[in-house]
C-alpha positions in Angstrom: 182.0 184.6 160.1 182.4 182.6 157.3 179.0 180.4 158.6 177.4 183.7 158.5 178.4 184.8 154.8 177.3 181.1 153.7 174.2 181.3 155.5 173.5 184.7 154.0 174.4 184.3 150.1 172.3 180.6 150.5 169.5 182.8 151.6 169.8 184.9 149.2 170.3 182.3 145.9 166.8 181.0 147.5 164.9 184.0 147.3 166.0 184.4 144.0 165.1 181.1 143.3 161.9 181.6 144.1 161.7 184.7 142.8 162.7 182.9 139.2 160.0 180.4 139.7 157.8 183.3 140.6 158.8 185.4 137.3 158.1 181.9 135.5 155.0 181.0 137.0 153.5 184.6 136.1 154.9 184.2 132.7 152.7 180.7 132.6 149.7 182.7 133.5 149.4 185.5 131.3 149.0 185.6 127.0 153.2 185.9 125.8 153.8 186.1 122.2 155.1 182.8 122.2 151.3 181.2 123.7 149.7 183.0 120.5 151.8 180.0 118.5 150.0 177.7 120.0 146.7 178.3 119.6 144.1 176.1 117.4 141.4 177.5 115.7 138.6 175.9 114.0 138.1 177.8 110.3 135.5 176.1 108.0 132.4 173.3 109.4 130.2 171.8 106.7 127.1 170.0 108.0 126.5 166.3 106.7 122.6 165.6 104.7 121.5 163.8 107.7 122.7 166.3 110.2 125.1 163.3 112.2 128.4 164.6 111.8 130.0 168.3 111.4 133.1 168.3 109.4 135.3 170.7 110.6 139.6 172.7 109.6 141.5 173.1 111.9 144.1 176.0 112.1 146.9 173.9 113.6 150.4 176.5 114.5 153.1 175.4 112.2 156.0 174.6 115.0 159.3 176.5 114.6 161.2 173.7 114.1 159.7 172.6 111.2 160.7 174.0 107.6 159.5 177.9 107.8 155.5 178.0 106.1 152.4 178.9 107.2 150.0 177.5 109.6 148.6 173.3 108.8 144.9 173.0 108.3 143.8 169.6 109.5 140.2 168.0 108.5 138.2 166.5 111.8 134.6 165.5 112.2 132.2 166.0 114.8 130.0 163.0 116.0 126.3 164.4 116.9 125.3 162.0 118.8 128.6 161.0 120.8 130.0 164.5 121.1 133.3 163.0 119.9 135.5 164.6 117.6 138.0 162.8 115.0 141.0 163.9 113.7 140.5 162.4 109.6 143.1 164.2 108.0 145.7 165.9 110.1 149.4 167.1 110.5 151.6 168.5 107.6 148.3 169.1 105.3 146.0 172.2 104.3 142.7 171.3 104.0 139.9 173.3 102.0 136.8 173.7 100.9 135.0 171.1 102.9 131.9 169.3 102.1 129.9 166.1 102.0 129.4 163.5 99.1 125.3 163.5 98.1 124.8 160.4 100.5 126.8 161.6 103.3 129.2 158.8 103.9 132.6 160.9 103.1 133.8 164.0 103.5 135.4 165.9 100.5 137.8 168.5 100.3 140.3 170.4 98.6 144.2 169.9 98.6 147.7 169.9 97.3 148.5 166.1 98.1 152.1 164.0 98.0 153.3 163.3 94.6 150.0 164.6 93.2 149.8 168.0 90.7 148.2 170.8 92.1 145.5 171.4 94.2 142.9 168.9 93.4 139.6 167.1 95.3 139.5 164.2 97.8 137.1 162.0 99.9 137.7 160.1 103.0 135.4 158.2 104.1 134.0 158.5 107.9 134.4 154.4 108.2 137.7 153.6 106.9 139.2 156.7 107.0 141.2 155.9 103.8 141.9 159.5 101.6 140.9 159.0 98.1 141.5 161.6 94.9 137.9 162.1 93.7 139.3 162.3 90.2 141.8 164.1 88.2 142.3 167.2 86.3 145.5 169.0 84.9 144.9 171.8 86.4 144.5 173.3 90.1 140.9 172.9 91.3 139.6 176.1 92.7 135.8 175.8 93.5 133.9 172.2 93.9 130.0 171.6 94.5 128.2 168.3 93.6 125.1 168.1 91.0 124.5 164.4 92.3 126.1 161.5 92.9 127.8 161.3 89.9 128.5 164.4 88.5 130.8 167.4 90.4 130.6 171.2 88.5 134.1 172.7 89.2 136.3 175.6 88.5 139.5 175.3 87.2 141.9 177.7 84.9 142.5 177.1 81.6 145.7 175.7 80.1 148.7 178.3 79.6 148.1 179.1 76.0 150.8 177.0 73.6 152.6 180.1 72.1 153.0 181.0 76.1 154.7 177.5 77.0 156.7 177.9 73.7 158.3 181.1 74.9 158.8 179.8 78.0 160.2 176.3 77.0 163.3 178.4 75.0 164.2 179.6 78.5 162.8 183.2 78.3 161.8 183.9 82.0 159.6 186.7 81.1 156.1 188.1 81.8 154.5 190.0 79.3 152.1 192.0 82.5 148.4 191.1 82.3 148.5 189.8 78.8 149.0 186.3 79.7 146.0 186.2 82.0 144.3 182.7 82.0 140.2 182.5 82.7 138.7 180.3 85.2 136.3 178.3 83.4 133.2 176.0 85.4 133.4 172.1 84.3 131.2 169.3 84.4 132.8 165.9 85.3 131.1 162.8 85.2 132.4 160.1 87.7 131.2 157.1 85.4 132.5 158.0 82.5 135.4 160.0 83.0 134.5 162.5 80.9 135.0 166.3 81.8 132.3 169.2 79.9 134.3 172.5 79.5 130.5 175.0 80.4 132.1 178.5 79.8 135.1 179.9 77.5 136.2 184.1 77.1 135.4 185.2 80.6 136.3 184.0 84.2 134.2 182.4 86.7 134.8 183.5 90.2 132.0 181.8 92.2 129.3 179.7 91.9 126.2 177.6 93.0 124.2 174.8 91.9 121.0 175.2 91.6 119.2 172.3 93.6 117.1 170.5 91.1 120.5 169.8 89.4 120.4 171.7 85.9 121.8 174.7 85.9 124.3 177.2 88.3 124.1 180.9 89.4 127.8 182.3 88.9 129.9 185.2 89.4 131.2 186.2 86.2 133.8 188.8 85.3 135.6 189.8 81.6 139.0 188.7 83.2 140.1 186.8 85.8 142.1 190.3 87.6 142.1 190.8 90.7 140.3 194.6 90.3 137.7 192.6 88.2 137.4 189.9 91.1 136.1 193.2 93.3 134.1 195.4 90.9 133.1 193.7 87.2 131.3 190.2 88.8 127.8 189.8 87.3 125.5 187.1 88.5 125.0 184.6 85.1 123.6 181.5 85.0 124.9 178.7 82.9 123.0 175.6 81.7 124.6 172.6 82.0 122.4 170.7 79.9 123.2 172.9 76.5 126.2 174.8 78.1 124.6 178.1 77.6 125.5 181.7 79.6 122.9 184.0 80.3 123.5 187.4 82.3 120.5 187.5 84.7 121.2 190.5 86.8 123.2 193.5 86.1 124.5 194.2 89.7 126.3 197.2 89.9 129.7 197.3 91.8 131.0 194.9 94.0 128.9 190.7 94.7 129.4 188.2 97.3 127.3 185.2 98.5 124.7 183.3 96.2 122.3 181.5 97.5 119.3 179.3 95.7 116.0 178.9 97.1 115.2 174.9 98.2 112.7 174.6 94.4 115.1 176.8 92.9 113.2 178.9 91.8 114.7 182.3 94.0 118.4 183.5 94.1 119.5 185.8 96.6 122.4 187.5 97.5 124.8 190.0 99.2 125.7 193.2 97.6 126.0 196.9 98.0 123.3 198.9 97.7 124.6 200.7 95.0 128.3 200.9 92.9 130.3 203.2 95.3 129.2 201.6 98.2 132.3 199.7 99.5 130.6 197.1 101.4 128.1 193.7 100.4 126.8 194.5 102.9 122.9 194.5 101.4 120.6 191.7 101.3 118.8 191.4 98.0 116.2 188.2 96.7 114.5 187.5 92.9 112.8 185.0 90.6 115.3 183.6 87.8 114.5 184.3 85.2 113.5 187.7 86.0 112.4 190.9 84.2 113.4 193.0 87.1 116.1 195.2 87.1 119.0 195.6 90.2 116.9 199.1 91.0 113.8 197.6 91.1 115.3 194.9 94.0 114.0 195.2 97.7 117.2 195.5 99.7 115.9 193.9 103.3 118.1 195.6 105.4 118.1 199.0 103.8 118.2 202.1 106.2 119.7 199.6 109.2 122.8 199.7 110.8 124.4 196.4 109.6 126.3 194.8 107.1 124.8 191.4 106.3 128.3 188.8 106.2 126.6 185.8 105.0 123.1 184.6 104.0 121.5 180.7 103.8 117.8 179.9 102.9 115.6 177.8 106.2 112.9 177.0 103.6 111.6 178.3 100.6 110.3 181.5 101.7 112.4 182.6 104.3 116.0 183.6 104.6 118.6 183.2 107.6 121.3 186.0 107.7 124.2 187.1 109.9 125.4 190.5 109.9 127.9 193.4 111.1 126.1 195.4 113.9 128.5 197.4 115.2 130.8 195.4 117.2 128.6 192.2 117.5 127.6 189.5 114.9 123.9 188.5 114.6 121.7 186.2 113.2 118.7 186.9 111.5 115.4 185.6 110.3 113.7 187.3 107.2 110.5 185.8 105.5 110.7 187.2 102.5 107.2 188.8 102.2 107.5 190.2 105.7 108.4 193.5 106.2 111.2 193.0 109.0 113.4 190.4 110.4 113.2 188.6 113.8 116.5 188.2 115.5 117.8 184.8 116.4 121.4 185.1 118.3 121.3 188.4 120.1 124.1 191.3 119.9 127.1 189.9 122.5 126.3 186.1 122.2 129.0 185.0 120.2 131.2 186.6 117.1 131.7 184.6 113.8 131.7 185.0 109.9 130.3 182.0 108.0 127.8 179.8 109.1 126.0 176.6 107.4 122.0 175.6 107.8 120.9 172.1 107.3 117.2 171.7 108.6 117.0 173.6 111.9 120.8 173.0 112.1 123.1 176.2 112.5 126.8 175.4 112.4 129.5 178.2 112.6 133.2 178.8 113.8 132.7 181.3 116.6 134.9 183.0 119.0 134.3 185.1 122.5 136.7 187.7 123.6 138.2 185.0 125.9 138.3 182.2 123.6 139.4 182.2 119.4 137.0 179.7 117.3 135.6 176.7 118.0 132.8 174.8 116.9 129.4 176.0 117.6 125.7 174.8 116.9 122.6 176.7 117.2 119.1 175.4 117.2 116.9 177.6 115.1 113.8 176.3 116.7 114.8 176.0 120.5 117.5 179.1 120.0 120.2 176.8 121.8 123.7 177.9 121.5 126.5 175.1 121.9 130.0 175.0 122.0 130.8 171.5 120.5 134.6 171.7 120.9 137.5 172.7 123.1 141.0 173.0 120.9 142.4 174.8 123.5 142.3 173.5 127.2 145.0 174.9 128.1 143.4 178.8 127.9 141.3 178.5 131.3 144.9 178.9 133.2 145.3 181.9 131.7 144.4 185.1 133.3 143.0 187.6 130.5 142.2 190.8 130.7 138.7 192.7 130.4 137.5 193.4 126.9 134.4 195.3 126.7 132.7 197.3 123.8 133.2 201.3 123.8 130.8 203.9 122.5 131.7 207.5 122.8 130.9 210.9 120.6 132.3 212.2 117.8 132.8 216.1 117.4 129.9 216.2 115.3 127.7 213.9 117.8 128.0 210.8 116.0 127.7 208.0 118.3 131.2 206.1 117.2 131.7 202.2 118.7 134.8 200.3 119.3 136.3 197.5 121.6 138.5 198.3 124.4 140.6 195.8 126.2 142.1 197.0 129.6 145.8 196.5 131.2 145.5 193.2 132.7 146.7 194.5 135.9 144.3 197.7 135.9 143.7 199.6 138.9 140.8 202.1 138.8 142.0 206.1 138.8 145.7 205.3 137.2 146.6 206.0 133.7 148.2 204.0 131.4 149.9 203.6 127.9 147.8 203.3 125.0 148.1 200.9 121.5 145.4 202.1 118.9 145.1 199.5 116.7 143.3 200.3 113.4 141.2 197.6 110.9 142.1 197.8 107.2 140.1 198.1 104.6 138.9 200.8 105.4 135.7 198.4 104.8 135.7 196.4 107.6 135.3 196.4 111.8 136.4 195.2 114.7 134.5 192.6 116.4 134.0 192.0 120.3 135.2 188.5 120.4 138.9 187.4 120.4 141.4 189.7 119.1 144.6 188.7 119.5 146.2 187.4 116.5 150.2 188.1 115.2 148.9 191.4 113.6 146.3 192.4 116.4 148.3 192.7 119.5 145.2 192.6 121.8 146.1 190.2 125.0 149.9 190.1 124.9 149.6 194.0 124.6 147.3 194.0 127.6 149.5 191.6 129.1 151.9 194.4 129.5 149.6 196.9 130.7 148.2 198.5 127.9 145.2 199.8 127.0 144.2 198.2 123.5 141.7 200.4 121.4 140.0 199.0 118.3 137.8 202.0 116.8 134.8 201.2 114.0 135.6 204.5 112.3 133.1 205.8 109.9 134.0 204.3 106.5 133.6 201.1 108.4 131.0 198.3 108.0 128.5 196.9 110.0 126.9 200.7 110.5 124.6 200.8 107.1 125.4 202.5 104.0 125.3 205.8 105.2 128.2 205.4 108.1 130.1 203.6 105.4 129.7 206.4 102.8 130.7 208.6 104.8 134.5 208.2 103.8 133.9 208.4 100.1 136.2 210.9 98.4 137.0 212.0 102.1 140.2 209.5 103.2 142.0 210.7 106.4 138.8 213.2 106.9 135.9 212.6 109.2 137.0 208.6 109.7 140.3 209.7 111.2 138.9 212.2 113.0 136.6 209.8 114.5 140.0 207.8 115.9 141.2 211.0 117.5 138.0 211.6 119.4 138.3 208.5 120.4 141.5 208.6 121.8 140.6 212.2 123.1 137.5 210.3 125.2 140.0 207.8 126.9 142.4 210.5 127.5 139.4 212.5 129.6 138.0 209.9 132.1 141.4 209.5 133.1 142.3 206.1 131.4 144.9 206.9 129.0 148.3 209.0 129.5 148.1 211.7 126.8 151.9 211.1 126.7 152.0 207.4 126.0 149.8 206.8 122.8 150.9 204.8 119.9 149.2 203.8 116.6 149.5 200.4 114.5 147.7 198.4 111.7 147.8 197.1 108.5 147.1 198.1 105.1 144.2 201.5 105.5 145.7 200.9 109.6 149.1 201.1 108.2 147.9 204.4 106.3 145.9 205.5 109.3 149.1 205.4 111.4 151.8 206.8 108.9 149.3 209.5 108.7 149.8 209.7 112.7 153.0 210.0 112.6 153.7 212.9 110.0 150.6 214.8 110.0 149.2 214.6 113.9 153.0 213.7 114.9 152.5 216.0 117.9 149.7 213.3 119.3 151.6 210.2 119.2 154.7 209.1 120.7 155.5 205.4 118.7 153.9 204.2 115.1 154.0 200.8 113.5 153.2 201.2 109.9 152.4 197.6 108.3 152.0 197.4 103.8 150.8 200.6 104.8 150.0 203.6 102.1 152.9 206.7 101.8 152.2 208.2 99.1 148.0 208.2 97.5 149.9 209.3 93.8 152.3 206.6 93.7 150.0 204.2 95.5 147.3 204.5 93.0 149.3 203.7 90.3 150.9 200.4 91.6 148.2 199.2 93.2 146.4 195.8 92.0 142.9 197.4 92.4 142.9 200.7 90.7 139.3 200.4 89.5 137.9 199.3 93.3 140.3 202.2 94.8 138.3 204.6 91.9 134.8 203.4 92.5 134.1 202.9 96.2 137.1 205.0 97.6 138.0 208.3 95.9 135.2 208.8 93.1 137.8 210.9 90.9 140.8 209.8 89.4 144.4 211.5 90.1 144.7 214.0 87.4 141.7 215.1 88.1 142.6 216.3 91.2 146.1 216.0 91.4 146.7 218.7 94.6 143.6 216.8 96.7 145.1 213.3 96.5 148.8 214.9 97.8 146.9 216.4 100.5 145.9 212.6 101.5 149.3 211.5 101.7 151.3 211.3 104.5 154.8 211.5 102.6 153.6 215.4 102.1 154.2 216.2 106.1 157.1 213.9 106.7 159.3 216.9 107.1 157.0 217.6 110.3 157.4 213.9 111.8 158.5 214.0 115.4 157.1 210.4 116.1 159.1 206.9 115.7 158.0 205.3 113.2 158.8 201.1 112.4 157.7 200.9 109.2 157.4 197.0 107.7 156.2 195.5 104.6 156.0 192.5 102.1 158.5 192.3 99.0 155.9 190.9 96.8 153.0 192.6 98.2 150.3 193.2 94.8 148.1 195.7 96.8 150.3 198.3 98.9 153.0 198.0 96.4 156.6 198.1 98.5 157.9 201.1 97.3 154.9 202.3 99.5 156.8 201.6 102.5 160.3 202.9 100.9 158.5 206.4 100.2 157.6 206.7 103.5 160.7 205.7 105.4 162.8 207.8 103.2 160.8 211.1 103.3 161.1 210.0 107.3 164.6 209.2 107.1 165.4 212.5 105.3 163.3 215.1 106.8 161.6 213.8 110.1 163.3 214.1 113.1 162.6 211.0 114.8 164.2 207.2 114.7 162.7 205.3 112.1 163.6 201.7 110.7 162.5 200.1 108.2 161.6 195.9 107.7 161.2 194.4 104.3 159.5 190.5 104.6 160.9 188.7 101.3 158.5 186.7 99.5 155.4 188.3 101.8 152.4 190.0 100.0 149.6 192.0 101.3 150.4 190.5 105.4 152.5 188.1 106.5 152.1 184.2 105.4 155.3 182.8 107.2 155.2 181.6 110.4 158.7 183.2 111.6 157.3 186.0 109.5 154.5 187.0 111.9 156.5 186.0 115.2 159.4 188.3 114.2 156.3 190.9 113.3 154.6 190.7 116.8 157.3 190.7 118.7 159.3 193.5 116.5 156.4 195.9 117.1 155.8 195.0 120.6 159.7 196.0 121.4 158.8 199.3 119.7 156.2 199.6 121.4 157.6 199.4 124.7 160.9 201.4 124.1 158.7 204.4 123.4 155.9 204.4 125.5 156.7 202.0 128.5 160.4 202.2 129.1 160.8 205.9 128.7 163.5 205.3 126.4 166.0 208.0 124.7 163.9 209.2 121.7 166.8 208.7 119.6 167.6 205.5 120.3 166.1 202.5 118.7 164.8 199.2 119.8 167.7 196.2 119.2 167.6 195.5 115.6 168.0 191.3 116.2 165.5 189.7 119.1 166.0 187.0 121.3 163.3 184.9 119.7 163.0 182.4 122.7 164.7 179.2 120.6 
């Protein structure tokens, strides 16, 4: 008998054995929250003069047992010829700002090195691989370019003004708000002498170019170096560096992004809107310097399409490469400048990225697919070949992903709305499942269909779990023309969110989604989006994750760092002018109605989405909803989360909530643990 009972409970230990090494073995196979920690992505690639090497960051996870920080950016370069890559700089660094030196034999880049002040340039050199500090200046460097081999323009802020260090130095620890603002100023240094040429003084320098005959730069100039005059006061300038002079050369309205000279130098073009309320560069615009034109006089190339161009570089002297927005895809472009359309080069669906570099038939870019985050990528220009040059992440092949596709469905009104929809990884066909609607910031912005799983985009751990994931390109979103972007102006929570619930409503019809078992999250206008979810359409959704998310439009307009962008491009009236329609827009107003759980988090130092934001609505929540809600301050965190245990506690956090509320069939009134079991 006892035999029997031995044989029995051995039997059973085994089959749980295996059953543990089954659980582990599935757990080795799919996308966990911990796997997203170890992902490396490749962020910036600058292309050498002779087109041999591709310089390249690398995104490396900061491990948890190292101090708490954010991610290391490592420097590596790309042999053309061998196909070998080589790690120059890498472990406990951040890397930026990558380039070449005029002759191509070292790599430069910007960094906060050991026992060195500030953030300042370096070279190493491809042979030696020795790190050298270019040269030094008091203060942080925060732009670089070379004129030539012996000169380097950069920007840098001016020193804190003396009767500032003099208050400072008695031990006042005081900030007199916006008054002690210092301007970024462009320099010229000169590597044989030593000697540094201070080119501008009274207004900041955000951006800038050199021009490629050596004698002058195209800038971004604003009155003061603000963040709200970073976004809407830039005016292309260019400064001579021969007699120092500034000279405004186009009054742009609104918002500016990339410059870019012609090879002679004799063109500039670059990205803007298409007019001051437009929220999104998202134009393409070219002219002579100097010029008599005016900004309305401009051809915009890509008028009346549905893109957003995201980056612009010149093939020769008459012709322009861009990559833009279209809906859910990236795509590069050819536009000679006299034609009167483009010709596309990488098709809708190829491959998703942001920046690219051209060098002589030479396309270079970080891209991603929806089954693989950034690598490095090449693309031929002439033979249209598309490359992937590197593999960070072997280790991804063994995992099983689930489908990602792009979604098109109708609005109420018949407008043909896109998204991307990624399906339950273990989907079968005529079942329904729970649904995570995650929602872009901005609200200028969209969701691409490449990889989409980061610590604030749950994507494949969500899926993982059997969700459905649905990213929506609301109007008010880019990459949809002017028109579809306009369409939110003075209008927040209006057609754009109405365009989410259709969405939703569509998924909900073929049979996809249970209407029961729908959640919202995002950050920032996605945080707004779903605090507005879960007070004033409370009776659609059953969880909400609210990230530095807007309570309260009043409040929120007057703390916010960009009051004048907020004005311009996103409400075209001002709060006393309207005092009633801005309440309307603000989800603290139907709290009292609030049946959904809400997890409300946000930054303690966050400039844009000021933190009372997400005290307003956790109280009016707390006080008069009638749902759980908790709320998660991140100290030290601004406007998202920096920290590595910062995001790891924020994905898993709102994956728990998540699942207590629409997988689990948990209580309504009960929460979610308020401490995890972090895995270490």
């Amino acid at each position: 008998m006892k035999l029997k009972l031995f044989k029995t409970i051995g039997f059973l230990l085994s089959m749980l054995f295996i059953a543990l090494i089954t659980v582990f073995a599935e757990e080795d196979n799919i996308f966990t929250p911990q796997k997203l920690f170890e992902l490396n992505t490749v962020v910036e690639v600058s292309i050498s003069p002779d087109k041999g090497h591709i310089a390249y960051t690398l995104l490396v996870p900061r491990p948890f047992d190292h101090d708490p920080g954010g991610d290391y950016r490592e420097l590596h370069v790309y042999n053309v010829a061998t196909g070998e890559s080589t790690g120059l700089v890498t472990g406990e660094h951040n890397v930026f700002s990558i380039g070449w030196t005029p002759h191509g034999d070292a790599v430069t880049f910007r960094a906060n090195m050991p026992d060195i002040a500030g953030v300042q340039i370096f070279t190493v050199d491809l042979e030696e691989k020795e790190v050298e500090q270019l040269f030094e200046h008091d203060m942080s460097i925060r732009q670089y370019e070379f004129v030539d081999e012996n000169t380097v323009a950069f920007v840098a802020s001016e020193p804190v003004a003396p009767e500032t260090r003099e208050f400072r130095d008695k031990g006042f620890n005081i900030e007199i708000f916006e008054e002690e603002l210092q301007h970024l100023n462009l320099y010229l240094k000169d590597l044989n002498n030593g000697e540094t040429r201070q080119l501008t003084e009274g207004v900041t320098v955000f951006d800038f170019v050199v021009c490629p005959h050596g004698k002058r730069a195209a800038a971004a100039i604003a009155p003061k170096n603000l963040v709200d005059h970073y976004y809407m006061f830039k005016r292309i300038h260019v400064v001579d560096f021969e007699t120092g002079e500034t000279e405004l050369v186009m009054e742009n309205p609104g918002k500016l992004a990339t410059l870019a000279w012609s090879p002679d130098g004799e063109k500039l073009a670059f990205r803007a809107p298409s007019k001051r309320e437009d929220s999104v560069e998202g134009s393409l615009f070219v002219f002579e310097v100097p010029t008599d034109k005016k900004f309305e006089d401009l051809r915009n190339y890509v008028e009346g399409m549905e893109l957003s161009v995201i980056d612009i570089a010149w093939k020769d002297n008459n012709t322009l490469l861009f990559a833009a927005e279209e809906g859910v895809d990236i795509v590069l472009s050819e536009q000679a400048i006299d034609a009167p359309g483009r010709t596309k080069l990488i098709e809708p669906g190829d491959i998703v990225f942001r920046r690219f570099q051209h060098v002589d038939g030479m396309t270079a870019f970080a891209g991603n697919t929806p089954s693989h985050p950034s690598e490095l990528f090449v693309f031929d220009t002439e033979t249209k070949e598309l490359d992937r040059k590197t593999n960070h992440n072997p280790w991804l092949d063994e995992i099983n992903l689930s489908k990602q596709r792009k979604v098109e469905y109708f609005a109420r009104d018949e407008m043909l709305i896109e998204g991307v929809l990624l399906y339950p990884l273990n989907y079968v066909e005529g079942e329904s499942y729970p649904l995570i609607t995650y929602i872009h910031g901005g609200p200028e912005a969209a969701c691409q269909n490449g990889w989409n799983t980061h610590y604030s985009i749950w994507g494949q751990i969500a899926t993982a779990r059997d969700y459905f994931v649905f990213m929506p390109n609301y109007r008010a979103s880019s990459g949809r023309g002017v028109e579809f972007t306009m369409t939110g102006y003075g209008d927040l929570v209006g057609t754009e969110y109405e365009d989410v619930i259709d969405g939703i409503n569509y998924l909900i019809e073929i049979g996809y989604v249970d209407k029961n078992r729908v959640g919202m999250g995002g950050g920032s206008y996605g945080g707004y989006f779903s605090a507005w979810s879960a007070t004033k359409y409370t009776n659609r959704f059953a969880a909400s994750v609210v990230f530095v998310g807007i309570g309260n439009q009043i409040s929120k307009r007057n703390t916010t760092d960009i009051p004048y962008e907020d004005y311009y491009v996103h409400w075209g009236f001002w709060t006393h002018e309207d005092y009633e329609r801005v309440y309307d827009a603000s989800p603290v107003k139907y709290a009292h109605q609030s049946k959904t759980p809400t997890l409300v988090l946000h930054g303690t130092d966050d400039p844009r989405v000021h933190p009372s934001q997400g005290l307003e609505i956790y109280r009016a929540l707390k006080l008069h909803g009638e749902a759980p809600v908790r709320l998660v301050w991140y100290e030290g965190e601004g406007h998202g989360n920096r920290i590595n245990l910062n995001r790891y506690d924020y994905l898993l956090r709102t994956m728990e909530w998540f699942d207590h509320y629409l997988r689990l069939d948990k209580p309504k009134d009960e929460m979610p643990p308020k401490y995890l079991e972090y895995g270490f």
